[in-house]
C-alpha positions as CSV (number, residue, x, y, z in Angstrom):
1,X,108.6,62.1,145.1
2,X,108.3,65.4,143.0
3,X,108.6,63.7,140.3
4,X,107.5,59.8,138.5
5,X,109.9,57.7,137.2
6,X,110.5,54.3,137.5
7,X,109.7,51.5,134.7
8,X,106.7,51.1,132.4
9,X,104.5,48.7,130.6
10,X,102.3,51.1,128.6
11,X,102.3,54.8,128.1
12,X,99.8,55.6,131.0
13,X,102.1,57.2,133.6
14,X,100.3,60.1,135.5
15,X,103.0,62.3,136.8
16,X,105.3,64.2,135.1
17,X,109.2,62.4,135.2
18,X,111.3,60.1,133.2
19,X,110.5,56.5,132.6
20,X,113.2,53.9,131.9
21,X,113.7,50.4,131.0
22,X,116.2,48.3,130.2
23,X,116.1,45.4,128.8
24,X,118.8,42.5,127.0
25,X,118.3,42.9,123.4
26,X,119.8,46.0,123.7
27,X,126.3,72.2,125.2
28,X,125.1,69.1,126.5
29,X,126.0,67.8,129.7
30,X,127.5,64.3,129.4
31,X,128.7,64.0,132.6
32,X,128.8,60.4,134.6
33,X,127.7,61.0,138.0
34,X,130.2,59.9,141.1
35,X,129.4,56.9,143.3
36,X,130.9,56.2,146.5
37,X,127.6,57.0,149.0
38,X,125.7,54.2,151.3
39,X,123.4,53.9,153.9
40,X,122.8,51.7,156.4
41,X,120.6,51.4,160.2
42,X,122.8,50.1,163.2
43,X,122.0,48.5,166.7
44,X,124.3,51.5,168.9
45,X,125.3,52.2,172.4
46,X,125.2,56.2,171.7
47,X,123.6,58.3,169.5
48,X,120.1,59.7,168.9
49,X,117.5,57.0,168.3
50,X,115.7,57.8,164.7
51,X,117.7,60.5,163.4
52,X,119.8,60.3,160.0
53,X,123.3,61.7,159.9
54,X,125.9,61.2,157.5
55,X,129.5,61.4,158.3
56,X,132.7,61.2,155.7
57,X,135.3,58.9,156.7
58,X,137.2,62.4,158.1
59,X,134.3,63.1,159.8
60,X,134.3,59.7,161.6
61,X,138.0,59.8,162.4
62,X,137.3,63.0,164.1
63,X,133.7,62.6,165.6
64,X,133.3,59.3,166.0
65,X,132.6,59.2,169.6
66,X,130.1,62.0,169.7
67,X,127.9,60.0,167.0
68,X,129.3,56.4,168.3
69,X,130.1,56.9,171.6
70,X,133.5,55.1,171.0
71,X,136.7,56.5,169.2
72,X,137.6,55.5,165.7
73,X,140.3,53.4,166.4
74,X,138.5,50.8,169.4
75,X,137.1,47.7,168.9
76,X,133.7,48.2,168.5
77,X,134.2,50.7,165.5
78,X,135.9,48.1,163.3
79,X,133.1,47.3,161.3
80,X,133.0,50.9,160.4
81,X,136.5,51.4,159.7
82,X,135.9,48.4,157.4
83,X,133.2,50.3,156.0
84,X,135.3,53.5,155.3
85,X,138.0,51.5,153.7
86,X,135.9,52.4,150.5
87,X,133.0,54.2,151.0
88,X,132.9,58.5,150.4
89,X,129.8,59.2,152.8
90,X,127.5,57.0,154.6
91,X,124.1,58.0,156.0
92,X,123.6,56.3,159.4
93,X,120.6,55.7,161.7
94,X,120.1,54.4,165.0
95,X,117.3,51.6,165.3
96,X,117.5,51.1,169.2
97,X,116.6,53.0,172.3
98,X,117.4,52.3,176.1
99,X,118.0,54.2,179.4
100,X,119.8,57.2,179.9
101,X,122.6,57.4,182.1
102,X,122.6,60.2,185.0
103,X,123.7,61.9,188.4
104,X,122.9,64.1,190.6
105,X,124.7,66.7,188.4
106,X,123.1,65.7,184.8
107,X,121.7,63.1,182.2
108,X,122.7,61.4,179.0
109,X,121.5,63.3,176.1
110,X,121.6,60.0,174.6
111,X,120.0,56.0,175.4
112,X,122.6,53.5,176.2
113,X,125.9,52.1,177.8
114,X,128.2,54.8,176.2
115,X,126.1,57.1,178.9
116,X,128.2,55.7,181.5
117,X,131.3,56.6,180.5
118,X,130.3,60.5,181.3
119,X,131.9,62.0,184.4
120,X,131.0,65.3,185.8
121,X,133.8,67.3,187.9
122,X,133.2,70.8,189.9
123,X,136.2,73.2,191.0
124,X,136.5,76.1,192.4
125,X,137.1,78.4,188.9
126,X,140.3,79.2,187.7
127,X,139.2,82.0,185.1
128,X,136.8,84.0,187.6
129,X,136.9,84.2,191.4
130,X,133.8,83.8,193.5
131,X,132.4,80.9,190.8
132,X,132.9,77.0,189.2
133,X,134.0,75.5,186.3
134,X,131.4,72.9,185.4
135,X,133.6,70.3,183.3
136,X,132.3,67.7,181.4
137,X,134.3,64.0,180.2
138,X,133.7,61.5,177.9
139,X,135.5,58.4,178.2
140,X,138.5,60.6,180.3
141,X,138.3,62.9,177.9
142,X,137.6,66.5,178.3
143,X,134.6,67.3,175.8
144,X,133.2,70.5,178.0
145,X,133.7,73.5,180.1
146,X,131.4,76.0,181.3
147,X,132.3,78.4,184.3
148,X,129.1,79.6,186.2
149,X,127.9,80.7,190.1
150,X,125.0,78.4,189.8
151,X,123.8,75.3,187.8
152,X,121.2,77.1,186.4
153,X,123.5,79.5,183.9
154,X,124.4,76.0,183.0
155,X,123.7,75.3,179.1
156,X,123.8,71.2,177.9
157,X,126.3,70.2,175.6
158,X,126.8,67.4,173.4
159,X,126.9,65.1,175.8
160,X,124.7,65.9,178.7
161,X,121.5,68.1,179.9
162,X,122.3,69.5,183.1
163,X,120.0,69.1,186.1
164,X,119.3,71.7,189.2
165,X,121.9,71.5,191.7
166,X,123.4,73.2,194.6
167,X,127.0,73.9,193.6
168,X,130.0,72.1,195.6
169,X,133.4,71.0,194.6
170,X,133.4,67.4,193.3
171,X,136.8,65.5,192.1
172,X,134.6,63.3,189.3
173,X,131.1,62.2,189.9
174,X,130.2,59.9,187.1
175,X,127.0,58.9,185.3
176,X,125.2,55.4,185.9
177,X,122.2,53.5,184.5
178,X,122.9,54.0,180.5
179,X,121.7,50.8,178.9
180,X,120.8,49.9,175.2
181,X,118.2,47.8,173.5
182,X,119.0,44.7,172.2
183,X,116.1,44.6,170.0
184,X,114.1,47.0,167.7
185,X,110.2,46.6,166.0
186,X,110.0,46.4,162.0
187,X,108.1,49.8,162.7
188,X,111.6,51.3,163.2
189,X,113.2,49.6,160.2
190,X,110.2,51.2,158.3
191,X,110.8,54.4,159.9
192,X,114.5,54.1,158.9
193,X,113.5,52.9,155.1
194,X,110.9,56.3,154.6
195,X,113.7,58.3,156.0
196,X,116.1,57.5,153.2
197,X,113.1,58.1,150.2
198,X,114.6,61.9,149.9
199,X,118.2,61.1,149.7
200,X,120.9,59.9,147.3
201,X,122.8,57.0,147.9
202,X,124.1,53.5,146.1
203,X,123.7,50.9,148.0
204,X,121.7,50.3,151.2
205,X,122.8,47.6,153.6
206,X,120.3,45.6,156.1
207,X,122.4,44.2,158.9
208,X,119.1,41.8,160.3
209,X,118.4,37.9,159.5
210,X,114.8,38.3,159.9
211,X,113.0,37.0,157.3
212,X,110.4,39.7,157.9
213,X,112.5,42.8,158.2
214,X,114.7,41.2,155.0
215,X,111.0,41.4,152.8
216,X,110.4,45.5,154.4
217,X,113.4,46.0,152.4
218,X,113.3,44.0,149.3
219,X,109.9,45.7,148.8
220,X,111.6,49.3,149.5
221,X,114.2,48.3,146.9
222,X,111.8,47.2,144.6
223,X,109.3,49.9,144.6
224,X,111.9,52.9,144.7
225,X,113.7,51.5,141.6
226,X,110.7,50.1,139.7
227,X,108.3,52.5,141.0
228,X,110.0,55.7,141.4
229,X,112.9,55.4,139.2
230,X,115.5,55.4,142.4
231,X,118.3,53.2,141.5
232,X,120.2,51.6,144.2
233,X,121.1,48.3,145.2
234,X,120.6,46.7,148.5
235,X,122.9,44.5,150.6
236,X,121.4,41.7,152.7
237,X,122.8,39.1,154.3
238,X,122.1,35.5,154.6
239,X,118.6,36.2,152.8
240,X,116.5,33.4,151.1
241,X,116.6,33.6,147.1
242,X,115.5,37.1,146.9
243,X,116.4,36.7,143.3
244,X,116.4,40.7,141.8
245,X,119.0,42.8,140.3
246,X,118.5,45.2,143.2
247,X,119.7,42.7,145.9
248,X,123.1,41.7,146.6
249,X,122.9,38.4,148.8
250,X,126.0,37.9,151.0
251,X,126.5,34.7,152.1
252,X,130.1,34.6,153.6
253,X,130.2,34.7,157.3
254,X,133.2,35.9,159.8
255,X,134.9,33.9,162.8
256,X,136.0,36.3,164.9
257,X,134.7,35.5,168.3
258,X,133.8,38.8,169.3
259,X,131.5,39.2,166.1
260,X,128.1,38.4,164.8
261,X,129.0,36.7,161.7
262,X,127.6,39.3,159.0
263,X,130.6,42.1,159.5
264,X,131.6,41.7,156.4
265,X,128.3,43.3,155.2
266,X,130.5,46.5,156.3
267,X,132.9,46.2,153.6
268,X,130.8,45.1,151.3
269,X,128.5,48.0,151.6
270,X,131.4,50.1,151.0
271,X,132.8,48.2,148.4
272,X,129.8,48.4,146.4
273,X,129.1,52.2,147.0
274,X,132.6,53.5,145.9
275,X,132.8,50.9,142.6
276,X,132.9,52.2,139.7
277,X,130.8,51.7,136.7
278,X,134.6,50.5,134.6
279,X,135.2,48.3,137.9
280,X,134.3,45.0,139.2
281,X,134.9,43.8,142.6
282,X,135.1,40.3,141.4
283,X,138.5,39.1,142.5
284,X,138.7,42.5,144.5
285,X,141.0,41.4,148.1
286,X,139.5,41.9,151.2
287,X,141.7,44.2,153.4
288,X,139.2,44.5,156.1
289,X,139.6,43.7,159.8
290,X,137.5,40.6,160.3
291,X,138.5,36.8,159.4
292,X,136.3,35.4,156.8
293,X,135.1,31.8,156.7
294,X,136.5,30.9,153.4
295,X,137.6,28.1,153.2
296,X,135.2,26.5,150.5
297,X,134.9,23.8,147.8
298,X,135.1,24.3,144.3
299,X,131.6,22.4,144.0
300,X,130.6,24.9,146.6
301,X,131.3,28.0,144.7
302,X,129.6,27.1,141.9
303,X,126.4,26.1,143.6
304,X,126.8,29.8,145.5
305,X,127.4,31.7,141.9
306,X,124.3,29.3,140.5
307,X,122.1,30.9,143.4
308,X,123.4,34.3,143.5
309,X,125.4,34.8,146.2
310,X,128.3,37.2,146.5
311,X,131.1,35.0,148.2
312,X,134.4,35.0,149.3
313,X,137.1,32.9,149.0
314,X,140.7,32.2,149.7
315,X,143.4,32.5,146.6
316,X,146.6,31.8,148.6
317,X,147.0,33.9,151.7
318,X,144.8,36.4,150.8
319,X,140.5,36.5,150.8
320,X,139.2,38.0,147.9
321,X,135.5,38.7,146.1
322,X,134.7,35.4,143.9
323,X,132.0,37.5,142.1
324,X,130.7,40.7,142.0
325,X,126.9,39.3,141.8
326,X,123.5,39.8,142.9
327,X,120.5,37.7,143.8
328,X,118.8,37.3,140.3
329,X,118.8,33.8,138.8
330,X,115.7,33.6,137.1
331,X,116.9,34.5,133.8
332,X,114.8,34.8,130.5
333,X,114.4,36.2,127.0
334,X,113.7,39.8,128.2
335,X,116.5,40.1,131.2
336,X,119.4,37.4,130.3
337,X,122.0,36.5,132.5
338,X,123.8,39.6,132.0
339,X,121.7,41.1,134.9
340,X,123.4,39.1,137.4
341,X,126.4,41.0,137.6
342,X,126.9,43.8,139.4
343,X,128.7,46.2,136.7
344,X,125.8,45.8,134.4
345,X,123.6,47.1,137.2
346,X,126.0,49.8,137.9
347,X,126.2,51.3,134.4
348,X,122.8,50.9,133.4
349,X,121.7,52.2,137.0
350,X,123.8,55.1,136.4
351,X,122.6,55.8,132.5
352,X,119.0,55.9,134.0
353,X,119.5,58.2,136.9
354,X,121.9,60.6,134.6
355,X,119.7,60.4,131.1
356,X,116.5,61.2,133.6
357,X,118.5,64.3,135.3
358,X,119.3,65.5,132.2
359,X,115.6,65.4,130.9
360,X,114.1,66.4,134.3
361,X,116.1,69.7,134.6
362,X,116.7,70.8,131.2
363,X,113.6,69.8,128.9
364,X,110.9,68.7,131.3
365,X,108.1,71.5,131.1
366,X,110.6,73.6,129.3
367,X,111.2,72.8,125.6
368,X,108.8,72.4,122.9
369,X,107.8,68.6,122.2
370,X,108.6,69.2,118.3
371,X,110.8,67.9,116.3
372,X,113.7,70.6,116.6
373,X,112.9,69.5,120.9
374,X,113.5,65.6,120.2
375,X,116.6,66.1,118.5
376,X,117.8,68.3,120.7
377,X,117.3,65.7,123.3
378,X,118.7,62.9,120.9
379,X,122.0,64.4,120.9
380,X,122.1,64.5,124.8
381,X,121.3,60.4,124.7
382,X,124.5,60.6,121.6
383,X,126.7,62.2,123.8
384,X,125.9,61.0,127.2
385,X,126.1,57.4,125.2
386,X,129.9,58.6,123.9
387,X,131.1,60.0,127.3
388,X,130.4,55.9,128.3
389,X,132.0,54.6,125.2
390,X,135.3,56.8,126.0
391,X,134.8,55.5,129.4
392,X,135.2,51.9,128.1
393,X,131.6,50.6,129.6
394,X,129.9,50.1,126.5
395,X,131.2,49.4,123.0
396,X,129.8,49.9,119.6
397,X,127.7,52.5,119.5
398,X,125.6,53.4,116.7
399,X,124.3,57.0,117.3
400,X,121.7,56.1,114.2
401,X,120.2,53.2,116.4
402,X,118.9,56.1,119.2
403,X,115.5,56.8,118.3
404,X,113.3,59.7,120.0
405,X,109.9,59.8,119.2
406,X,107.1,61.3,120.2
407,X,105.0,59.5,122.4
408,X,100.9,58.9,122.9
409,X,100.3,61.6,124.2
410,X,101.4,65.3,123.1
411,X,103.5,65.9,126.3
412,X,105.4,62.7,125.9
413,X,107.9,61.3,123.9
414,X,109.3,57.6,123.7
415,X,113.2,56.8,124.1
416,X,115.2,53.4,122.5
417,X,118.8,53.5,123.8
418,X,120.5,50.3,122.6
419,X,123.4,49.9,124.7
420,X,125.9,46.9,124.6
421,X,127.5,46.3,128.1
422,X,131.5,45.9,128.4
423,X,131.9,44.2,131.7
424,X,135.3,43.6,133.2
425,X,137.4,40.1,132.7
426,X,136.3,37.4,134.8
427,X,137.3,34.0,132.5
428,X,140.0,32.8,130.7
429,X,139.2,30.1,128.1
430,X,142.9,29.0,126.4
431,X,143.5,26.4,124.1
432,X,148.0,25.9,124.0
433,X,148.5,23.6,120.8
434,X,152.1,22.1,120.9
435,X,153.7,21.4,117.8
């Protein structure tokens, strides 16, 4: 990190950044950042093993076998269409290896079963005389052409590294072999996690059940946001009582028969991204692709809200969000049950990383630690604090209660923020008196 941040205890921070907490008794540029960006490692029959790339949902309609190795609209890719339902941008990763499909004529750039849908075909050219047109296809579609008088002016493509051939007319020769893991080391997942500690994002999503890959990234989560000031939130499913503001615990399963049962961490993920700070998904209907499991008892759904878990239930016809929760239950004087809900998280999540931007680039090594400097910064806190008022997430503001001081040390100074939380509407509570 090039710079600290994270929370304190006492004023004995080392490197240079801002510090935050947040507690319950709680030409400037004012500006609430966006949201809408996720992240997330997947099990994949195409695609380079332990690279990052991030595609927009455009990008995925249009590219989505070249990264998937399956178009946007089969099967396989409904969890990700779920995903893009809400999401902006998601950075990807691919966790497992395999073989590489290949004939006589070329290999696989990539491991796995999408290898096998290559086909090489040879003719005799039909833009020069005397040579071939070396065309490549991907699941019988063409996605190459190169014409050349041997295979070695042959250059790979997206799809394929060419091997050392004599040239001959062939009608379709396809590729064979391509197999994927079905299973990946927590060495990967940690490869995946220290990937992600340079980029931006809002909520990272964990498709595995193991308990031990689960705890690699509850202790990411915690570290970057406690540690490093790096607020995101992180979407597991099935996990036991992780019980943090940083971990959304999904517990609803899916039915389909050609599922796994966590698909709806898909949506979720995206769901959670793209909310904004004024939103709540509570109540929010699921429009995915997948069939929930429910069907639930009132009893039920209040034990699941009681232990943090982000359910979902059916109203009708429809499926929709009962909460918009995380994991943390172990309420107490210093974080109250406010912290279990999701929009808190969100707005104070977002007041961190834009109050610590707004120090890091524009007074950080750069203006005087005086008084003229600390109120200079005060009124950034004052109007950052009115840009959320306007916005409806927080509600009586008193600029006098903002205090900037200056800190232990001469290069520091010391920040109270008292902010009061509006969260959406969740509960009616109606007393009808007839006369």
């Amino acid at each position: 990190m090039a710079l600290g941040g994270g929370v304190f205890t006492n004023q004995n921070k080392v490197l240079p950044g801002a510090y935050i907490n947040f507690v319950s008794a709680m030409s400037s540029n004012a500006a609430v950042s966006d949201r809408g960006v996720a992240a997330m490692a997947l099990m994949m029959d195409w695609g380079k093993k332990g690279e990052m790339f991030s595609l927009t949902k455009n990008e995925f309609l249009e590219k989505a076998p070249l990264y998937f190795g399956y178009n946007a609209s089969d099967d396989e890719l409904k969890g990700i269409r779920d995903l893009f339902l809400n999401v902006k941008k998601c950075y990807f990763y691919r966790l497992n290896g395999g073989t590489k499909a290949q004939n006589t004529y070329a290999q696989a750039k990539c491991f796995g079963t999408c290898g096998n849908k290559i086909k090489i075909v040879i003719r005799n050219s039909i833009y020069v005389s005397g040579r071939y047109d070396v065309i490549t296809y991907f699941d019988g579609k063409e996605v190459d052409l190169q014409t050349v008088s041997a295979s070695t002016g042959l250059k790979a493509n997206d799809y394929v590294t060419f091997k050392i051939f004599t040239m001959a007319v062939t009608t379709g020769s396809a590729l064979s072999g391509g197999t994927s893991d079905n299973s990946v080391s927590d060495t990967i997942h940690s490869n995946f996690l220290s990937a992600l500690e340079s980029l931006s994002f809002n909520t990272l999503c964990c498709f595995s059940e193991e308990s031990s890959v689960q705890s690699l990234y509850i202790q990411f989560t915690q570290d970057m946001r406690d540690s490093y000031g790096i607020k995101f939130q992180t979407l597991l499913y099935n996990a036991s009582a992780p019980d943090y503001i940083g971990i959304v615990n999904l517990k609803t399963a899916v039915t389909d028969s050609d599922a796994n049962g966590n698909e709806l961490l898909y949506w979720t993920a995206g769901a959670l991204s793209a909310c904004g700070i004024s939103e709540s998904l509570t109540n929010r209907v699921y429009d995915g692709e997948f069939t929930p499991d429910a069907d639930m008892t009132q009893e039920e759904l209040e034990e699941g809200i009681a232990g943090g878990e982000f359910l979902f239930h059916r109203v009708g016809d429809e499926i929709r969000v009962l909460a918009d929760i995380n994991s943390f239950t172990d309420f107490d004087d210093e974080m109250g049950s406010d912290f279990a809900y999701n929009q808190v998280i969100r707005i104070i999540d977002t007041a961190a990383n834009d109050l610590a931007y707004i120090f890091n680039s524009k007074y950080l090594g750069k203006v005087q630690n005086n008084r003229s400097g600390r109120i200079s910064f005060w009124n950034e806190v004052v109007t950052y604090n009115r840009t959320l008022e306007n916005m409806g997430v927080i509600e009586d503001f008193n600029p006098d209660e903002v205090v900037v001081e200056e800190g232990n040390t001469r290069d520091s100074i010391v920040v109270a923020n008292p902010l009061k939380i509006v969260s959406a509407m969740a509960k009616l509570y109606m007393t009808i008196v007839v006369a």
